[in-house]
C-alpha positions in Angstrom: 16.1 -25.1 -20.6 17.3 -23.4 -17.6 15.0 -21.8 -15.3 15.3 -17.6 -15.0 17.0 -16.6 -12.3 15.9 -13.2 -12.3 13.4 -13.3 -9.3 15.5 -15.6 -7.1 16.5 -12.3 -5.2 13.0 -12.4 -3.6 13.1 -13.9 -0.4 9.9 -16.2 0.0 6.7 -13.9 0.5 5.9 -12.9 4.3 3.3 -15.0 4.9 5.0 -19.0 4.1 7.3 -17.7 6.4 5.2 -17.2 9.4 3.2 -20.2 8.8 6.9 -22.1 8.9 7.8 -19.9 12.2 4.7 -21.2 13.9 4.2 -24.7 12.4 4.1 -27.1 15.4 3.2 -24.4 17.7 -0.2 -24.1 19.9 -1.9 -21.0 20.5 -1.9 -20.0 24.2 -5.5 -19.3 24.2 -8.4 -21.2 23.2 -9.5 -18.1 21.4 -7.0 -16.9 19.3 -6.8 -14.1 17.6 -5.7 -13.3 14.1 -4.3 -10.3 13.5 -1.5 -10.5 10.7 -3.3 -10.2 7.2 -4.3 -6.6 5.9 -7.7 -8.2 4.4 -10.7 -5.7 5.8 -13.3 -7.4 7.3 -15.6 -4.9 7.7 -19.1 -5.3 5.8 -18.9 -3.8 2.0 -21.4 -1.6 0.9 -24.6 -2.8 0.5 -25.7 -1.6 -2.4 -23.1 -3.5 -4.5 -24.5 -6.7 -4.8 -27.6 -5.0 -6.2 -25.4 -3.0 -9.2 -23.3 -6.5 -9.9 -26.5 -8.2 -10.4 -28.4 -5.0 -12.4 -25.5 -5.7 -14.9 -25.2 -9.4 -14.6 -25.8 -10.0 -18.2 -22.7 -7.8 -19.7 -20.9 -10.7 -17.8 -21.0 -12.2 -21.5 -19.4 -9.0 -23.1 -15.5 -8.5 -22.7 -14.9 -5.7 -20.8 -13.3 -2.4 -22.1 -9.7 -2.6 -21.5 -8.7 0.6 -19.7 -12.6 1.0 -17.7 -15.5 1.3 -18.9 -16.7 5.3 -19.2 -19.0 5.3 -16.6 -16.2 4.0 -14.2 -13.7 6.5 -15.4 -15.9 9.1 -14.8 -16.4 7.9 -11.0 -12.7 7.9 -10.8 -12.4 11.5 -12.2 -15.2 13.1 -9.8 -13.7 10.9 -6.7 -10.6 12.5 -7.6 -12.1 16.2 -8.1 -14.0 15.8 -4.5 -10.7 14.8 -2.9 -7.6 16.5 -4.3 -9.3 18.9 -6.4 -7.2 16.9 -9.2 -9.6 17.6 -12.5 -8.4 14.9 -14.5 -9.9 13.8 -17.8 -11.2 10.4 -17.4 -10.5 9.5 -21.1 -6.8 10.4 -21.0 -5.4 10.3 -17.6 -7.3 7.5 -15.8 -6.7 4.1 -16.1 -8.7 1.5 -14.5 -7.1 -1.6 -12.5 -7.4 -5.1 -11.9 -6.8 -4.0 -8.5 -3.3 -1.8 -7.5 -0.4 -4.6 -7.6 -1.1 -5.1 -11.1 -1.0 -1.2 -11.7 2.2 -1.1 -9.3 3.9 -4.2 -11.5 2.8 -3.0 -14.6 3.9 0.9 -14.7 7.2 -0.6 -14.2 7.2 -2.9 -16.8 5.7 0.3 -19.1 7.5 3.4 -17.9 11.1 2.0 -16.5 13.7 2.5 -19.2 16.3 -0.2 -19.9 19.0 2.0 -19.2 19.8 5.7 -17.0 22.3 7.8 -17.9 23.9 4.4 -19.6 23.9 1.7 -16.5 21.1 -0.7 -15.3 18.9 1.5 -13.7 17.9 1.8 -10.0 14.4 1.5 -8.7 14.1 3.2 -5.5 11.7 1.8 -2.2 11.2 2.2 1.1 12.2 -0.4 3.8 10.1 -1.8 4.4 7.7 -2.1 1.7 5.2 -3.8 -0.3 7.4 -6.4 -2.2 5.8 -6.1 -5.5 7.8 -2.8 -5.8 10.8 -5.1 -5.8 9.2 -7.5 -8.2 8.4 -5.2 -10.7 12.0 -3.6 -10.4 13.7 -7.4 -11.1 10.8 -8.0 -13.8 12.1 -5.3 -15.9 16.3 -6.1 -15.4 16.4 -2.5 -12.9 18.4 -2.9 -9.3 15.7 -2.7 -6.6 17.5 0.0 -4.2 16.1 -0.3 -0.4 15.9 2.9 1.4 15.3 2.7 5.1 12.1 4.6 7.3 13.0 3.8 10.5 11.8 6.3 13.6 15.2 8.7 13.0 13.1 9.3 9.6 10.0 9.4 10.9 9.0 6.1 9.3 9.2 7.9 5.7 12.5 7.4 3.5 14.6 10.0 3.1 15.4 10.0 -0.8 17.5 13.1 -0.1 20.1 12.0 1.6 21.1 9.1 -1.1 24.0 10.5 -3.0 24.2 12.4 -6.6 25.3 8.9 -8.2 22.4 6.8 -7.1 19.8 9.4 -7.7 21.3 9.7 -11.5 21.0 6.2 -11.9 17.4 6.0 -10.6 14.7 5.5 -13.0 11.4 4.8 -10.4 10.8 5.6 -6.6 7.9 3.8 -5.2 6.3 5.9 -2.1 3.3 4.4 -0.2 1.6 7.1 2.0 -0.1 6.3 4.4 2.5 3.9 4.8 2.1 0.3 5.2 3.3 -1.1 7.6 3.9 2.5 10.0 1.3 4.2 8.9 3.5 7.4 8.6 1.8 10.2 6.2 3.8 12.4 3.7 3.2 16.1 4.2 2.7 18.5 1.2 6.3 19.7 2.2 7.7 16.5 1.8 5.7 15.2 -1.2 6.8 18.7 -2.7 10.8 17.8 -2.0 10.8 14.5 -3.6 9.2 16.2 -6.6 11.6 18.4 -6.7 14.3 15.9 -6.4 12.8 14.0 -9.2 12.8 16.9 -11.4 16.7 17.7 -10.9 17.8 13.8 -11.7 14.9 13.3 -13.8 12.7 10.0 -12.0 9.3 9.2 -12.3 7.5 8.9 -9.0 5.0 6.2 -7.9 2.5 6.8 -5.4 0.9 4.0 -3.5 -1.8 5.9 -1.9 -4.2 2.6 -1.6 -4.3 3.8 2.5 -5.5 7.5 1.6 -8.9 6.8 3.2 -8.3 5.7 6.3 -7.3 8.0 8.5 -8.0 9.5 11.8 -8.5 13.6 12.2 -7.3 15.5 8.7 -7.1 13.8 5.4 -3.9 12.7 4.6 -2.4 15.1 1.3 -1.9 13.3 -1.9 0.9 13.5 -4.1 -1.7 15.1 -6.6 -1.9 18.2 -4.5 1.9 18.1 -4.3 2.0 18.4 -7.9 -0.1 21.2 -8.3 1.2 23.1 -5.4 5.0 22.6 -6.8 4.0 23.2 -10.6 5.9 19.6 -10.9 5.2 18.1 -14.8 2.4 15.7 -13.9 3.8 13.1 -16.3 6.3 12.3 -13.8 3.8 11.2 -11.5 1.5 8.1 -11.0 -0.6 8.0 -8.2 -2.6 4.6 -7.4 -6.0 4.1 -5.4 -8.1 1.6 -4.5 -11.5 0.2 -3.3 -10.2 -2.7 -1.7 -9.5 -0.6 2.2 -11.8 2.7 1.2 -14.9 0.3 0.9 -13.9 -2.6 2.3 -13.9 -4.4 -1.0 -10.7 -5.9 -1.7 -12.3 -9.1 -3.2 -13.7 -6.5 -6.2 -9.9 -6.1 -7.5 -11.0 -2.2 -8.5 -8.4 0.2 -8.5 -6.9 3.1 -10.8 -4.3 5.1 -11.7 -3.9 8.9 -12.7 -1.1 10.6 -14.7 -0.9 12.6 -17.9 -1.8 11.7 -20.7 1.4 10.2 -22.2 2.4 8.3 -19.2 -1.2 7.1 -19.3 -1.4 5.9 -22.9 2.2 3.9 -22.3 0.3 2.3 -19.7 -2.9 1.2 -21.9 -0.2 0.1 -24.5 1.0 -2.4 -22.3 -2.6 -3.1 -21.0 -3.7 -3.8 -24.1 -1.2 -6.8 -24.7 -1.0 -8.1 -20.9 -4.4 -6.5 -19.2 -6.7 -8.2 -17.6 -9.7 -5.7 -17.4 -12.4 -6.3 -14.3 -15.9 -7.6 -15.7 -18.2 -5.0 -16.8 -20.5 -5.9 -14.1 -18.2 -5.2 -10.8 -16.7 -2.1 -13.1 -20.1 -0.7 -12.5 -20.1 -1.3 -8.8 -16.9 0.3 -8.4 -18.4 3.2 -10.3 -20.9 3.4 -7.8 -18.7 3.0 -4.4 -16.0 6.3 -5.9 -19.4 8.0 -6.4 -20.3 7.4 -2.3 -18.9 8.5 0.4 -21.5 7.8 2.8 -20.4 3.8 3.6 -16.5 5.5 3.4 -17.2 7.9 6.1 -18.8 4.9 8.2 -15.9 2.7 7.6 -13.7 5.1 8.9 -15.4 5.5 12.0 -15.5 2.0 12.7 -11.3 1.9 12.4 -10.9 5.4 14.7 -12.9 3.4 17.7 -10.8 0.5 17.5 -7.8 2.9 17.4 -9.0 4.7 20.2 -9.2 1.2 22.3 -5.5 1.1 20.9 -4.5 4.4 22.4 -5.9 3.3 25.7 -4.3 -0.1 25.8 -1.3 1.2 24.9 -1.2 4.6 27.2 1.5 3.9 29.8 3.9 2.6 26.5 5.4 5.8 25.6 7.2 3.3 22.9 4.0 2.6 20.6 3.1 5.3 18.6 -1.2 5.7 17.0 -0.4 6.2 13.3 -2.3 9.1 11.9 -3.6 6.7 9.2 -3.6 3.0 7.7 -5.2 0.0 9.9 -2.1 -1.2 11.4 -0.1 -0.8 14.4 3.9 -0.9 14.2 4.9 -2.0 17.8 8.5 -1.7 18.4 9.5 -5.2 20.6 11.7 -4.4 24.2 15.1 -5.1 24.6 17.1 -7.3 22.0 14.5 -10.3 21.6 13.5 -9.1 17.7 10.4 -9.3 16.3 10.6 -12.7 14.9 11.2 -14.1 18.7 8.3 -11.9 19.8 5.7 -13.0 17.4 6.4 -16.4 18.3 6.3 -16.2 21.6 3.0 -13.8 21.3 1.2 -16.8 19.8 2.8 -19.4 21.8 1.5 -17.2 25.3 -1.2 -15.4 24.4 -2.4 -16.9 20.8 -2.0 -13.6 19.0 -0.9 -13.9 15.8 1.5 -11.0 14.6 3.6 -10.8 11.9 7.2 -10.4 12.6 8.5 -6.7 10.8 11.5 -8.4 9.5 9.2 -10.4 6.9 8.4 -6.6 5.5 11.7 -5.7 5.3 15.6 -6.2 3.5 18.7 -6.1 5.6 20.3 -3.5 4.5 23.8 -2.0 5.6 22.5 -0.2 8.0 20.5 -3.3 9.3 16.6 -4.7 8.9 14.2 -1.7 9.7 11.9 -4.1 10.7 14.1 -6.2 12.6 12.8 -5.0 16.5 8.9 -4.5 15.5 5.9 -6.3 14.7 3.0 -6.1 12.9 -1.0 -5.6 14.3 -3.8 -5.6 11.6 -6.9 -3.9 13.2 -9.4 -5.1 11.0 -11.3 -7.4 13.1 -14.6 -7.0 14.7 -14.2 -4.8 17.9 -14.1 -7.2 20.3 -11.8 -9.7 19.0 -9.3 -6.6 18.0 -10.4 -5.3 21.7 -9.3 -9.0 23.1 -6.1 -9.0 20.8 -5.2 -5.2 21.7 -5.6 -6.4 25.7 -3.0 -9.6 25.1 -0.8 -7.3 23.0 -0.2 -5.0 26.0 0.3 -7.7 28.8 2.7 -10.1 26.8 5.0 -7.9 24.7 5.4 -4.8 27.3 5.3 -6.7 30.8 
């Protein structure tokens, strides 16, 4: 039996390759400091432990598929408090085994097998979270990379893809904030794309797992889009998760909203290929959408280390702060490339970035990743303080 060949258009998953970039290398500092993986390493909420272990004996029940009530209900006021979104917890909320298998999965459910009779294209930007592309091979669609460079202001412009393409698409992916810039969709551009997904008829996937961290005003949702655009709210799925709000990506709790029918397709599938949290962390995830007191704190923590980015960075008119997300995109001077730069960051200064390219596809208008790396901020102060200080001597002398 031959092995499937579907996913060998996936290049190998960003972080093999660093660990091959740098194999053999020594840091260039006794202290070296890590600051590639998105994993927050800020302290959870306390009070979670103590629900997990309230509810430690429905760890012999199954759990209920699409969430248990009270956990849906959490979902449905967080969203009320926050996008003024009154959804029905029963119909339109689903709950995840984190976001990727919500992003995977409402492709598998919702992508037809054909558009307008061809293979259908799945629309992301580049770069991107590769399970977009994933999903898109999973279900036999053409992943279709559309670049966010600077001239775009780090958001894709869906727009400016011709009549053809945009018939043919079946999905568009959107993560805002965006990971790895950090760029935020207004409600005027959130309100376009719905508007160009009502004329060639697309669904539209919102990746909003970054929608909490943020510095100065909340970044809009593609909820409020909907409502302020009268788009059908079918067409929409928008995604959130605990895992950067609380700090609590070990928990694997997320959700996702839609109508009802798009919805139910999604607990049809679920019901087949789900794998639901346990009751018990379902009910500490009810009780971390129901506070936003350790949110508000968490927050706080990621603006001051931002701040000590803005200073660190104030005579590189290159860097821009994102408005939201915990990463920095640093563009890298002249025509070394950000692979080159990350290894010479760790081989001088024992910083360890990840190249942009690894986010990325080369495209035909080139790798929008190519010249930038990749910062994660989600270290204690002062080792993201030390990092922040090597960062601005070795890659801007």
């Amino acid at each position: 039996m031959e092995s499937p060949e579907r996913f060998a258009a996936l290049p190998d998953y960003a972080f093999p390759r660093l660990r091959a970039l740098l194999e053999g290398v020594d840091p260039g500092d006794s202290e070296p400091v890590e600051m590639t993986i998105g994993d927050p390493r800020h302290a959870p909420p306390a009070f979670v432990a103590k629900v997990v272990a309230e509810h430690a004996a429905a760890f012999r029940s199954y759990p209920p598929n699409d969430g248990a009530p009270a956990l849906l209900e959490a979902c449905a006021r967080w969203l009320g408090r926050r996008y003024d979104r009154r959804a029905d917890p029963a119909t339109e909320i689903m709950a995840l085994n984190g976001t990727r298998e919500g992003l995977f999965n409402a492709c598998l459910a919702l992508c037809p097998e054909r558009k307008n009779g061809a293979r259908p294209f799945v629309l992301t930007p580049n770069p991107f979270y590769q399970v977009y592309a994933a999903a898109a091979l999973a279900v036999g669609a053409e992943p279709r990379f559309v670049n966010a460079g600077a001239d775009t202001g780090h958001l894709p412009d869906f727009a400016a893809l011709d009549a053809a393409t945009l018939n043919r698409t079946a999905v568009v992916y959107v993560c805002s904030p965006a990971n790895p810039q950090g760029a935020v969709a207004s409600l005027d551009w959130w309100s376009a794309l719905l508007r160009l997904a009502e004329r060639h008829d697309f669904l539209v996937f919102a990746d909003e797992c970054y929608a909490e961290i943020y510095r100065g005003a909340p970044p809009v949702g593609v909820l409020e889009a909907v409502r302020a655009t009268g788009a059908d709210p079918e067409r929409v799925v928008a995604f959130h998760s605990l895992s950067k709000r609380s700090s609590l990506a070990g928990l694997r709790s997320g959700f996702a909203v839609s109508g009802p029918k798009t919805i139910a397709a999604m607990k049809r599938l679920r019901a087949y290929a789900g794998a639901p949290l346990p009751l018990p962390l379902q009910m500490a995830a009810a009780a971390a959408w129901d506070d936003e007191v350790h949110v508000e704190a968490n927050r706080a923590l990621y603006a001051a280390k931002f701040q000590d980015a803005a200073e660190a960075f104030a005579d590189v008119p290159e860097v821009a702060i994102p408005e939201a997300g915990f990463f920095l995109w640093l563009p890298v001077p002249g025509a070394e490339g950000g692979e080159a730069a990350a290894l010479r960051l760790w081989r001088d200064a024992g910083v360890k970035v990840l190249p942009g390219a690894y986010l990325a596809r080369d495209t035909p208008a080139g790798n929008p990743g190519h010249d930038y790396v990749r910062a994660a901020l989600v270290a204690d102060p002062a080792n993201t303080a030390r990092g922040l200080r090597r960062l601005r001597r070795t890659l801007y002398r």
